[in-house]
C-alpha positions in Angstrom: 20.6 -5.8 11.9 17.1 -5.2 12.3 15.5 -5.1 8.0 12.8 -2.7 7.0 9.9 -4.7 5.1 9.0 -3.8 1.3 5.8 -5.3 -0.6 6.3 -5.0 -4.4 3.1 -4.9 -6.9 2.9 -5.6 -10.5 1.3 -7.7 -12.4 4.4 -8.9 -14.6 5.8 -11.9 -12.8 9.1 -11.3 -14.4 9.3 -7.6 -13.7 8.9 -8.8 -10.1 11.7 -11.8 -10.7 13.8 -9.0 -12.2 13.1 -6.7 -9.2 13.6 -9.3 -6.6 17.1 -10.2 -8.4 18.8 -7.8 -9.6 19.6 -6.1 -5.9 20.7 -7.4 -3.0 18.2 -5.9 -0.8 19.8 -6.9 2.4 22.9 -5.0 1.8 20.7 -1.8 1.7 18.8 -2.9 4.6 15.5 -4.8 3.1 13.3 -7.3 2.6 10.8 -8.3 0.2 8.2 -9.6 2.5 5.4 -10.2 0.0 4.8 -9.4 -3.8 1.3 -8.5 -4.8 -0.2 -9.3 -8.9 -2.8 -5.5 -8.3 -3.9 -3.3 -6.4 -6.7 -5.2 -5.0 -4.5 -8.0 -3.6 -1.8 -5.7 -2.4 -3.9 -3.6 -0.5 -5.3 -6.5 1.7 -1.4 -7.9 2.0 -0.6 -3.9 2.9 -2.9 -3.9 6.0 -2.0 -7.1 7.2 1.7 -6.9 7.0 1.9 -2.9 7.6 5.1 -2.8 5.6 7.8 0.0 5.8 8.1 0.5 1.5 5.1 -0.4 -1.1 6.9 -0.3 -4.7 4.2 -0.3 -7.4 3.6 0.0 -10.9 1.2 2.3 -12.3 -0.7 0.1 -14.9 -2.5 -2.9 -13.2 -5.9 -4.4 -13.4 -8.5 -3.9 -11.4 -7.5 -1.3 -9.5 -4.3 0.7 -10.8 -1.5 1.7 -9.4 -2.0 5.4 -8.6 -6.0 4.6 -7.0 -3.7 1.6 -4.8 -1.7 4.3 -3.6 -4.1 6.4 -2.5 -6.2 4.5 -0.4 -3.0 2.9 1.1 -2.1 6.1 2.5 -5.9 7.1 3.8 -5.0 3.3 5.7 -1.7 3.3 6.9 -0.1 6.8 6.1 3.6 5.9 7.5 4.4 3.4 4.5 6.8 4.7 2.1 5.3 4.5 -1.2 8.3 4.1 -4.3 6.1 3.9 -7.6 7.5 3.0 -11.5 6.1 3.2 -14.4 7.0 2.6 -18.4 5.3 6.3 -19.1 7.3 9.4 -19.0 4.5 11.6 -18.7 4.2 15.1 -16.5 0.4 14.1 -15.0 2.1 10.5 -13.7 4.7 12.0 -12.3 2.1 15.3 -10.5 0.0 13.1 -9.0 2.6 10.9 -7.3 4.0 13.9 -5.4 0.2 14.6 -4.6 0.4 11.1 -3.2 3.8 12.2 -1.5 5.3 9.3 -2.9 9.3 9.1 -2.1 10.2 8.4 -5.4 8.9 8.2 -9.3 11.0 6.0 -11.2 11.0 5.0 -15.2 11.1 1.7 -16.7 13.0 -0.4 -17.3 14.7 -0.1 -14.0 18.3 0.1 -13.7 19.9 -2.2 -10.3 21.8 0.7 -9.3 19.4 3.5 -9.5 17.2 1.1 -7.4 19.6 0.6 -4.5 20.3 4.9 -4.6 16.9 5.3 -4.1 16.6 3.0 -1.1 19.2 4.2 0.3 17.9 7.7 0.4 14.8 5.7 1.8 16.1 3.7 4.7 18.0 7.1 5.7 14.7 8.9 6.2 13.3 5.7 8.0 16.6 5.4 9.7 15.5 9.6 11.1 11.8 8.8 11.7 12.8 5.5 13.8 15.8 7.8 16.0 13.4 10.5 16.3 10.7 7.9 18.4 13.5 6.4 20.1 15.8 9.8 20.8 16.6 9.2 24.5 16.6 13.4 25.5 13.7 13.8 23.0 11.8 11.4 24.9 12.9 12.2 28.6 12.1 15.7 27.5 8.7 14.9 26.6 8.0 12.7 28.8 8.7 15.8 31.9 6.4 18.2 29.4 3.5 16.3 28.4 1.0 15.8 31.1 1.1 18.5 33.9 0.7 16.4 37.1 -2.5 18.2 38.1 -4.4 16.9 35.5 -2.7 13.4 35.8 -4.0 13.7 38.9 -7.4 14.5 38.3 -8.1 12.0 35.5 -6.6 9.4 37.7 -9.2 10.1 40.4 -12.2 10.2 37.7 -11.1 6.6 36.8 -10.2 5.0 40.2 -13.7 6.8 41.7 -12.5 9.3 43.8 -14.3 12.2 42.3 -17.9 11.6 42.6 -20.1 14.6 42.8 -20.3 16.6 39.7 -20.2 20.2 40.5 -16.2 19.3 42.0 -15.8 17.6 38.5 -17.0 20.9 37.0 -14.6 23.1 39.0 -11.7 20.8 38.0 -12.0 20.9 34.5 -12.7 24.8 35.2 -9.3 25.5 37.0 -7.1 23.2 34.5 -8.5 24.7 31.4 -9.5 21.0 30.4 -12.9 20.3 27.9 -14.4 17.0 29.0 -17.4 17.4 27.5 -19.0 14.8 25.2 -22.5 12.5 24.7 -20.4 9.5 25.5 -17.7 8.3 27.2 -15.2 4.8 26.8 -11.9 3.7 28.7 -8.9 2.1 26.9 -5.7 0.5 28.9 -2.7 -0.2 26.8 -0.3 -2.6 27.9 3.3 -3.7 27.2 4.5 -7.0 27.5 7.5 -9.2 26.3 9.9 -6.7 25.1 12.8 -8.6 22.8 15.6 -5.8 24.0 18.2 -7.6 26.1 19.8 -6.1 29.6 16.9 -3.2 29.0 16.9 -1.4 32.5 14.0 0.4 34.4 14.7 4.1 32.9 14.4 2.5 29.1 11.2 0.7 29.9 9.7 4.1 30.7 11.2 5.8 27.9 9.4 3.2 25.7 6.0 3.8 27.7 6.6 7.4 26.9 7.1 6.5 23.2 3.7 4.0 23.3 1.9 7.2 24.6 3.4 9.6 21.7 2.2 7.1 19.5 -1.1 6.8 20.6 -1.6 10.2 20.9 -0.6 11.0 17.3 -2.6 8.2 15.9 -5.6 9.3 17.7 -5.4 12.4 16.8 -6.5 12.1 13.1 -10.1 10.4 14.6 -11.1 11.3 17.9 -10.6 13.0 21.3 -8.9 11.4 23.4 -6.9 12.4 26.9 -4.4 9.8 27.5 -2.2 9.0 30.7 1.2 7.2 31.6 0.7 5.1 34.7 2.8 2.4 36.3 2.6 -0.3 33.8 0.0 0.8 31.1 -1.6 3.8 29.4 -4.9 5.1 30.1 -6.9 7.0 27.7 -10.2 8.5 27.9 -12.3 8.8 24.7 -14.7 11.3 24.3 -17.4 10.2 21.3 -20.1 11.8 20.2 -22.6 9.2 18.9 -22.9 5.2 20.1 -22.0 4.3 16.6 -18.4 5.5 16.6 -17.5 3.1 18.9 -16.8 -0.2 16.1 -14.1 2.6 14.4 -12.5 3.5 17.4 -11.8 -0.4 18.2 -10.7 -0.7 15.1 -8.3 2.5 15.7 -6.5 1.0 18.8 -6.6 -2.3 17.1 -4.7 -0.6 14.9 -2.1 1.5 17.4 -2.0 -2.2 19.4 -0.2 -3.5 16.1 2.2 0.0 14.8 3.2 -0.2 18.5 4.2 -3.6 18.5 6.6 -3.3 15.2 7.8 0.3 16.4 8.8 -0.9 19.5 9.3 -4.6 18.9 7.3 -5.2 22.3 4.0 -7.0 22.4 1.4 -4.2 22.8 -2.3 -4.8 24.2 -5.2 -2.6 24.6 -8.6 -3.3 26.7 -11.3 -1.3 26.6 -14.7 -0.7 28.4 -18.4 -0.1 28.0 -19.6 3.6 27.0 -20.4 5.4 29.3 -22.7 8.4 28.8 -21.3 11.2 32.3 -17.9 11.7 33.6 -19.1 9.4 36.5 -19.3 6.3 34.7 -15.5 6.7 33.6 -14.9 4.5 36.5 -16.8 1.9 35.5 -15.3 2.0 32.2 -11.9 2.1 33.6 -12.6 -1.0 35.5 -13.7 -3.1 32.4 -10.8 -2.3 30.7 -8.4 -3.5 32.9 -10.4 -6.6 33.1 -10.5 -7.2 29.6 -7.1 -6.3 29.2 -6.1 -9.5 31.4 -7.8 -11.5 28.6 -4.3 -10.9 26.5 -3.4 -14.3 28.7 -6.2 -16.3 26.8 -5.7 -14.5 23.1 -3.5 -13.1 20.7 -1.5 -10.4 22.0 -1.1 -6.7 19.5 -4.8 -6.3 19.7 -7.4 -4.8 20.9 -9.7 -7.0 23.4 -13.4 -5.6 24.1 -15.2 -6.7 27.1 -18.1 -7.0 25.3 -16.7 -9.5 23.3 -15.0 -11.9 26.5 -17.5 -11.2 29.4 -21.0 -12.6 29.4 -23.5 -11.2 28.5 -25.4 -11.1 31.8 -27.2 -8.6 33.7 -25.7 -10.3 37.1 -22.4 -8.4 37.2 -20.4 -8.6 40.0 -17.7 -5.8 42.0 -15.7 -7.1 44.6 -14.4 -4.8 47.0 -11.6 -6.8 49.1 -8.5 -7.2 47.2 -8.3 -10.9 47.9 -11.8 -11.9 46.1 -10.7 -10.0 43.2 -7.3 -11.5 42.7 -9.2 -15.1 43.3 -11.8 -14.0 40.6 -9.7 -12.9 38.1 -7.3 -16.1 38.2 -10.5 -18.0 37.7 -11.6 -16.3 35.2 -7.7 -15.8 33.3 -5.3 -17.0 35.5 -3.1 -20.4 35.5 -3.1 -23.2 37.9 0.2 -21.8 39.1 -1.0 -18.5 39.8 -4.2 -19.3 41.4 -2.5 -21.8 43.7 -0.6 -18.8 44.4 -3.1 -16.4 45.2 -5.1 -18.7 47.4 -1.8 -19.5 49.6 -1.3 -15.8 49.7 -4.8 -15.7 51.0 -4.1 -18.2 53.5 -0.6 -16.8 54.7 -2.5 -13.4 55.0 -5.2 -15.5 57.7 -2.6 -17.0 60.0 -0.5 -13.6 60.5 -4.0 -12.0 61.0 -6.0 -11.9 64.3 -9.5 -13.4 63.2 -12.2 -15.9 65.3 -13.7 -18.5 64.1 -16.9 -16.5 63.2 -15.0 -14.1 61.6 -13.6 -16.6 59.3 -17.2 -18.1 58.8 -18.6 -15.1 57.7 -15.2 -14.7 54.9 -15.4 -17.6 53.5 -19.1 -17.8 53.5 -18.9 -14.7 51.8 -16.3 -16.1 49.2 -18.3 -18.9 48.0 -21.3 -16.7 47.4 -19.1 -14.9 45.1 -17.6 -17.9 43.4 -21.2 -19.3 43.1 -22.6 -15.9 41.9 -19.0 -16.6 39.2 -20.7 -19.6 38.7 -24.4 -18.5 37.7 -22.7 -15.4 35.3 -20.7 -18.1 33.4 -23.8 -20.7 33.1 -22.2 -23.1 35.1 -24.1 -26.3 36.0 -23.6 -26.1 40.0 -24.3 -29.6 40.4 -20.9 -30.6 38.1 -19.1 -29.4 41.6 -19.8 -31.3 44.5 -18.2 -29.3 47.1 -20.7 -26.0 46.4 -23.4 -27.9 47.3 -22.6 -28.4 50.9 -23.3 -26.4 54.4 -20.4 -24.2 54.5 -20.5 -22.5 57.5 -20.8 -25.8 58.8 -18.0 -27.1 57.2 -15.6 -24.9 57.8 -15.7 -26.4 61.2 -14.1 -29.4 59.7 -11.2 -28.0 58.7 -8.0 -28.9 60.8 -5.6 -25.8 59.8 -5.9 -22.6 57.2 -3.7 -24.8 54.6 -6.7 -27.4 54.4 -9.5 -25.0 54.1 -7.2 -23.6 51.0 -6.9 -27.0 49.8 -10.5 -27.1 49.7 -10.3 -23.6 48.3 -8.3 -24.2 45.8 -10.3 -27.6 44.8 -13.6 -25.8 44.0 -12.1 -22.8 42.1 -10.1 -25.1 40.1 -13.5 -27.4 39.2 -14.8 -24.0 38.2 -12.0 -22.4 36.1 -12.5 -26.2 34.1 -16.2 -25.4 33.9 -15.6 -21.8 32.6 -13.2 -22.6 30.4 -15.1 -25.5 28.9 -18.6 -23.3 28.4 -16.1 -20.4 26.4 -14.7 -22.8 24.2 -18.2 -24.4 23.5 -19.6 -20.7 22.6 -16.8 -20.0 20.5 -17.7 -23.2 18.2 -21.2 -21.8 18.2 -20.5 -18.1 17.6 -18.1 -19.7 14.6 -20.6 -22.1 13.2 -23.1 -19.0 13.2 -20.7 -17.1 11.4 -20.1 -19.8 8.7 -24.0 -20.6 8.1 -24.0 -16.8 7.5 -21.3 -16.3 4.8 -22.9 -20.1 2.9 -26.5 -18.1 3.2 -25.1 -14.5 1.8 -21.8 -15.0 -0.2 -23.6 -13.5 -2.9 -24.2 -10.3 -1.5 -21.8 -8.5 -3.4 -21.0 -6.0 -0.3 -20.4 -8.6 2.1 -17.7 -7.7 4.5 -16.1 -8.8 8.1 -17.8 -5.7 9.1 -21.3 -6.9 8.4 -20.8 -9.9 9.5 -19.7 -8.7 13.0 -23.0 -5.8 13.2 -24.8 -9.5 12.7 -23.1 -11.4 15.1 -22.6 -8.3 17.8 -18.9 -8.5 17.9 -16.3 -5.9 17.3 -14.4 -7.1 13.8 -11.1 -7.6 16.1 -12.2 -9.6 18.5 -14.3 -12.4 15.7 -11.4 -12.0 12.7 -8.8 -13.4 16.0 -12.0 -16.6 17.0 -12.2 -16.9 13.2 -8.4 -17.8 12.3 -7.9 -19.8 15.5 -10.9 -21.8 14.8 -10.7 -22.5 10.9 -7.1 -21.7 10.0 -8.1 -19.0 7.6 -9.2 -15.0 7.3 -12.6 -14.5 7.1 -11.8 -13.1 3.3 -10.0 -16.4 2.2 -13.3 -19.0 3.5 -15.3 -16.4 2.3 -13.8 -16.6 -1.4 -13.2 -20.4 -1.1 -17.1 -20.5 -0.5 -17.9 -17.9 -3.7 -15.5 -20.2 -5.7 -17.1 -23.7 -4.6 -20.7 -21.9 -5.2 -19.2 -20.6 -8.7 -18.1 -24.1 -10.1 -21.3 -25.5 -8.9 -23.0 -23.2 -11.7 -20.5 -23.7 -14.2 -20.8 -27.5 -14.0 -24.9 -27.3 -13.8 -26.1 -24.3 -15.7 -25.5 -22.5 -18.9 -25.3 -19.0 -17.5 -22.1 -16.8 -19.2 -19.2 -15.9 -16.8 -20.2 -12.4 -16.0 -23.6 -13.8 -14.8 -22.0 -16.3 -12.6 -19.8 -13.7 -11.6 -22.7 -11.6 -10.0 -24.9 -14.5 -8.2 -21.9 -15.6 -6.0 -21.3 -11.7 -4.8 -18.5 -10.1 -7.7 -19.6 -7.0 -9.6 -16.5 -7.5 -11.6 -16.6 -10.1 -13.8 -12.8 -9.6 -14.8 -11.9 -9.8 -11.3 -14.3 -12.7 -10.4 -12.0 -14.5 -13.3 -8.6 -13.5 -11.7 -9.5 -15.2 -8.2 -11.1 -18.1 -10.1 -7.9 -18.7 -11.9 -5.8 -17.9 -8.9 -8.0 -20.6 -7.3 -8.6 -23.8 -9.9 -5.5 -22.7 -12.5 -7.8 -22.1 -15.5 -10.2 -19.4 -16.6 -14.0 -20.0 -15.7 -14.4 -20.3 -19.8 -11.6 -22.6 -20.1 -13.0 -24.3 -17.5 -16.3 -24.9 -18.8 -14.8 -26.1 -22.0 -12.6 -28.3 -20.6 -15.7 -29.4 -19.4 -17.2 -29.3 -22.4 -14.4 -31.8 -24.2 -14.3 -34.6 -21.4 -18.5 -35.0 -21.4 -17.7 -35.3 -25.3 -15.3 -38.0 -24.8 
């Protein structure tokens, strides 16, 4: 049986030890997942763990109870909010129901009050969770909620059918649809590796149809989107109305990448493209994020992957029109050995049941290595590191005995490339890292420093570098940066004279009684009981 998650806050350890205890939370169907000491810490733990129930106390330090729930809910409004409190008082309990918190409850807490009210919890979780999976609800949704004409339509805006502008006008003019915006940017969604056993064809589209519903509700709140279910993925279009929007809109299907993956227990990925600024250039757009989606191969998967972020930055972009240098370019770019061995015998199979002439194959392959060595020259690739690119080729193709050699020899230089590629990306992401870290060690006492600055910096969505951060250092960019502020605080306690609440400003904390928490949290001792301890073993 599948556990809903809860995240308890109070800064009593053994109000949390009696919580934790005194119900089996199992046998109500939960889990403590993580306990948090204020509202501070629990908030970061809340919007990394996106629990189902937050249980908090009112009186905390540093940021109480009641502000905690409020900006929980302006971050992830579906979490269930149960808040208790040692005060009896009317103004407690009228601003929790502004908060549309599920329960108010009065210390000290009593086991089986607790495990009534969550029970009357999981039942309205139990509802919300049928209600998204509701096999009529969704079928019936699913035959109501995008007319085929517009399907249609949109479809032909993002595979390039629709061109010329005055049609596009007429379109939108006979299906009552408003496209109109300054800018323009393409998200596919994905859905991979669901954990449902035996699941047949019908109940993979029912979840698509869910994934949709979801992203449609959770756009809704931010921006204007028009989204569509195709084979496989779904589309949607965002309309934005200045450039600057787009860093909160990848944070918003960052955000529907990771609900999707815990309401559907299927690993959800979203790519998205460049803005574009006419209805013209959704194609474009489109295409980048289906390329960028294919990166979910390389990273983590419940995110969301901007081809800024994984393409180069070069001017020499490149658009294959035959299907089979596209499939050969991607699997260089993201495929395995496996499948590119694959897709070059496909190539070849295709040759020998095809009527070509020798020139005819000259001019293909010919035209294939161009493209590989134009690959080449996008990724910085030292063309001298592969031997066979330097060469004659329509000469040598002359050489070749039978169609499976000259894939051999195919297969042989895309290979030395896809090494090549893949050794310059790793090699740019130690850079990009160790840009990042000089960075944080030459601004950790900038008081507003965030992931968010850091990325406007760096020109990277905060997705994209917080994944490149933790798989290069083993740590959130909040935990180095503290560990830095820390280090940098010692250093001052050990050399200078300066009081606590000056240290606490010149390594980047406005609030000296919260710089003391995490230095506690951190060494075990207070910075002043620090210093004396100091203080005592100099004496000695």
């Amino acid at each position: 049986m599948s556990l809903y998650s809860v995240i308890l806050v109070d800064d009593e350890e053994e109000v949390r030890e009696a919580i934790i205890r005194r119900v089996d939370w199992e046998s109500v169907g939960f889990q403590i997942v993580d306990y948090a000491e204020n509202g501070e810490e629990a908030l970061e733990k809340a919007e990394k763990l996106c629990p189902d129930v937050v249980m908090t106390d009112i009186q905390m330090p540093f940021m109480d109870g009641l502000t905690f729930c409020k900006k929980l809910k302006e971050r992830i409004s579906g979490t269930k909010i149960v808040i208790f409190s040692g005060y009896d008082e009317f103004e407690y309990a009228k601003e929790a129901i502004k908060l549309e918190a599920e329960e108010y409850i009065l210390k000290p807490i009593d086991a089986s009050e607790l495990k009534e009210v969550f029970a009357r919890i999981k039942e309205r979780l139990d509802e919300e969770l049928d209600r998204k999976r509701n096999v009529e609800r969704l079928e019936k949704y699913y035959l109501e909620s995008v007319p085929l004409l517009k399907e249609q339509f949109m479809m032909g805006l993002l595979e390039g059918r629709l061109t010329d502008l005055q049609q596009i006008k007429d379109y939108e003019l006979s299906y009552g649809m408003k496209l109109d915006a300054p800018y323009y940017t393409v998200s596919v969604f994905r859905l991979d590796s669901v954990k449902e056993n035996k699941i047949s064809p019908l109940d993979i589209n029912l979840l698509m149809v869910s994934m949709k519903q979801i992203i449609e509700e959770q756009f809704e709140k931010e921006f204007d989107t028009r989204n569509i279910h195709y084979p496989g993925s779904i589309i949607s279009i965002a309309m934005l109305n200045k450039k600057e929007e787009m860093t909160a809109y990848i944070q918003a299907v960052d955000r529907i990448c990771k609900l999707g993956n815990r309401v559907l227990h299927a690993d959800v990925t979203a790519g998205i493209g460049h803005l574009g600024s006419k209805l013209t250039d959704l194609h474009q757009c489109y295409v980048e994020a289906q390329s960028a989606v294919e990166y979910r191969i390389l990273l983590e998967a419940n995110q969301a992957i901007y081809i800024q972020d994984i393409e180069p930055k070069s001017q020499e972009r490149f658009l294959i029109g035959e299907q089979e240098l596209q499939a050969i370019v991607k699997e260089i770019k993201v495929g395995t050995t496996e499948s590119l061995e694959q897709t070059i015998k496909d190539l070849t199979d295709h040759l020998k049941n095809a009527s070509i002439s020798l020139p005819q194959l000259q001019n293909a392959f010919t035209e294939m290595t161009v493209e590989i060595m134009r690959l080449a020259r996008v990724y910085e690739v030292d063309l001298e590191q592969i031997e066979e690119l330097n060469i004659d080729f329509y000469t040598k193709i002359k050489q070749f005995s039978s169609l499976d050699s000259l894939g051999e020899w195919l297969l042989s230089i895309c290979m030395q490339l896809r090494g090549q590629i893949r050794r310059e990306r790793t090699d740019a992401t130690r850079l990009l890292i160790d840009k990042a870290k000089q960075y944080i060690n030459e601004n950790y006492m900038d008081c507003e420093l965030s992931v968010e600055k850091l990325c406007g910096f760096l020109g990277l969505s905060a997705t994209y570098f917080s994944t490149l951060f933790r798989r290069e250092t083993g740590e959130s960019f909040v935990v180095y940066l503290t560990h830095v502020r820390m280090e940098q605080a010692l250093q001052l306690l050990n050399t200078t004279e300066e009081k606590a609440y000056v240290i606490s400003e010149l390594v980047g904390y406005t609030e000296p009684n919260y710089f003391s928490y995490v230095f506690k949290k951190q060494y075990g001792v207070s910075p002043s009981k620090y210093r004396a301890n100091q203080a005592g073993t100099n004496e000695k």
